[in-house]
N, C-alpha and C positions, 0 to 999 in steps of 0.2 A: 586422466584429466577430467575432470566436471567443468562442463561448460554450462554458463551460465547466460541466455541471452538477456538481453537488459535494453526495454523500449527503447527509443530515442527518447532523449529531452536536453534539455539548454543547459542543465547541470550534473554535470554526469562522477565529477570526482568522486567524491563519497562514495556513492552506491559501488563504484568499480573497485573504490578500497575496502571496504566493507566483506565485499564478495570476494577479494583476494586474502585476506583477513584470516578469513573463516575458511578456506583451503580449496575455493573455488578458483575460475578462469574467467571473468569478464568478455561475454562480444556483446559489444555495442550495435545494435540491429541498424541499417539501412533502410529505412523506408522505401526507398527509391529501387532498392536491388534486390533484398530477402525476402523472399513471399513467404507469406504465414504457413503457406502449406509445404514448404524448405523447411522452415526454422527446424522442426523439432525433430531432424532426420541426420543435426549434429549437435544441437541444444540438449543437454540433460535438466535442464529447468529452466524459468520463466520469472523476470522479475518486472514490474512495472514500477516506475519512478514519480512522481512530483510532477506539475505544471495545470497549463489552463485548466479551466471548464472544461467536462463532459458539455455537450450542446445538448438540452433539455429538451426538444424534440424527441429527442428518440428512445425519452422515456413518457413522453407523451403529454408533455410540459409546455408553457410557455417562458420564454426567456424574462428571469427577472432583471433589474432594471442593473444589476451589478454584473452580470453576465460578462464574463470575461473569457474567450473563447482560446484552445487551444491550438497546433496547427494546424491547416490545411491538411485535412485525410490523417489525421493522428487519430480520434476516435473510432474509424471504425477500423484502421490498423491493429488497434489494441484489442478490440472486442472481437474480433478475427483470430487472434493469436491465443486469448484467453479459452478459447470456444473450444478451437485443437488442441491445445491444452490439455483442457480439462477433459476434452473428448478421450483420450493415449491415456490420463491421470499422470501426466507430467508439473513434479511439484512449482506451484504459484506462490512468489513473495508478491503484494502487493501494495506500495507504500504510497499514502498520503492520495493526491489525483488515482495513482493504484488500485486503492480501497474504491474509490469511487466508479472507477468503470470497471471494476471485478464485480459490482452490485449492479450496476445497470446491466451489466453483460448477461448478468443472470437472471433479469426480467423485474429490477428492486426500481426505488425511485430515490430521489436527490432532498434534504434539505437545500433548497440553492444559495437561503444568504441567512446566516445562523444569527448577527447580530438582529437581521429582522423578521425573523419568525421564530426562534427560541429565546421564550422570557425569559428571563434572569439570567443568562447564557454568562458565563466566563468568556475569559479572553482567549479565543482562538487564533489569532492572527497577530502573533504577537513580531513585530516589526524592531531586528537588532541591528548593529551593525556588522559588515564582513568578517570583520575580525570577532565577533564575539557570537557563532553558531550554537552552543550550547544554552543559552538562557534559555531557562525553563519556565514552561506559562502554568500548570496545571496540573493535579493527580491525574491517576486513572484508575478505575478499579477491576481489577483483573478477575475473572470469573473463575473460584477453584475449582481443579479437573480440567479445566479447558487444555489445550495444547498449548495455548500460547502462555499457560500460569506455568508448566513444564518448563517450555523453554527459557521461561524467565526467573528458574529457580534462583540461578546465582544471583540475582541483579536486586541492590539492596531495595527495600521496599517494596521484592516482587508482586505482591498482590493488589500495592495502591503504590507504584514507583510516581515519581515527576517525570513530566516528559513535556520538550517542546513542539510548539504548535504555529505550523503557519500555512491555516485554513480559512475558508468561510464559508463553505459547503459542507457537507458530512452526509455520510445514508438515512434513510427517511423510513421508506419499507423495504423490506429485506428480500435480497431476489431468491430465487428457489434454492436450495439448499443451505445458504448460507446461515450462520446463527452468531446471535453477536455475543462476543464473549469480555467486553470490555466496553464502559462507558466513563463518561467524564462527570464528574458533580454534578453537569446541570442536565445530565440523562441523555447528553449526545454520546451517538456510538463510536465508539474508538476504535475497535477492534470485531472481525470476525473471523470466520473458519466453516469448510467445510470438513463435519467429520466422517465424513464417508470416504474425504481423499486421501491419497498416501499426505500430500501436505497442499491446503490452501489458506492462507491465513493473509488477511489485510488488515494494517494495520494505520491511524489516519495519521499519528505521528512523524519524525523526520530519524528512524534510528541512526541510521546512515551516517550520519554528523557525529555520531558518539565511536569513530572505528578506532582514533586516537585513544582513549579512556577506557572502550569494551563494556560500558555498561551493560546495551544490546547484545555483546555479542552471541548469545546465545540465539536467538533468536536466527542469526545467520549461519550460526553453527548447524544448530537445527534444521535449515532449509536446506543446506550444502548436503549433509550425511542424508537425507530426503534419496536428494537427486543421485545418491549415487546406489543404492537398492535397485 
């Protein structure tokens, strides 16, 4: 069995289908119970999910005026868990908020609010209703060689696919080892990875929403067959 632990956050379906999908086992982490220093002593890999603000302090920020903060003790829960992690080289999926404190974890900084400090920005934040997950806001352009053009061989458009967006933050500068392998038309980063690990790969997108159709799934595929080496 590949177990798969997977932060807390307030939407968890997807990512749990997603990861059972692609031939993994979903545990959903307890903040309150699972110390980071447990986790990965039954976890075979690490997924980080969706939600608030990173709190820009503790990349050395002040909070911009859209600051929208995420739980109580979720930030340095995740940057705790990313850290041992990466310390063992236990593979990191990290999606969307994911990407975002995979790069601050790593010593990176924050765009904080894309409509207002990236000119000509596209639509990030693109706002559907419940029943329609899949509208797509934007290309991407896949960086070839990377890992993540690999995993995405199957997926039509792999190297500039569509892919939905619902962000207003994104990485700024890059923490230590990370490299971005994916940006958007208007030069935000989409995508990184470290390639030094067996697998770290953040991505600012929602794949997870696609476990119905598979366009992603390689991506998950990818990170399941990771965890089990």
């Amino acid at each position: 069995m590949t177990v798969i632990a997977i932060a807390p956050c307030q939407k968890l379906h997807d990512y749990q289908e997603a990861i059972r999908r692609a031939g993994g086992e979903p545990w959903v982490l307890d903040q309150a119970v699972d110390r980071p220093e447990d986790v990965f002593l039954s976890a075979n890999g690490l997924l980080l999910a969706g939600g608030g603000d990173v709190n820009p302090e503790i990349y050395g920020a002040a909070p911009h005026a859209t600051f929208d903060a995420a739980e109580p003790g979720r930030d340095a829960y995740e940057i705790e868990l990313i850290q041992r992690a990466l310390a063992t080289d236990v593979p990191v999926l990290a999606i969307c908020r994911g990407i975002q404190v995979l790069n601050v974890a790593r010593g990176g900084t924050l765009v904080q609010d894309i409509p207002a400090e990236v000119p000509g920005a596209v639509e990030h934040r693109l706002t559907v209703p419940p029943n329609e997950p899949f509208t797509l806001a934007h290309e991407v352009w896949v960086d070839d060689g990377s890992l993540l053009s690999k995993l995405m061989g199957d997926t039509e458009g792999a190297d500039s696919p569509q892919v939905n967006s619902r962000h207003h933050q994104a990485v700024k500068s890059l923490g230590e080892g990370l490299v971005a392998v994916a940006t958007a038309p208007d030069g935000v980063i989409e995508a990184v990875e470290d390639p030094t690990r067996r697998f770290c790969v953040g991505v600012q997108w929602h794949p997870e929403n696609f476990y119905r159709t598979g366009e992603f799934r390689g991506l998950f595929e990818g990170f399941i067959q990771a965890c089990q080496i």
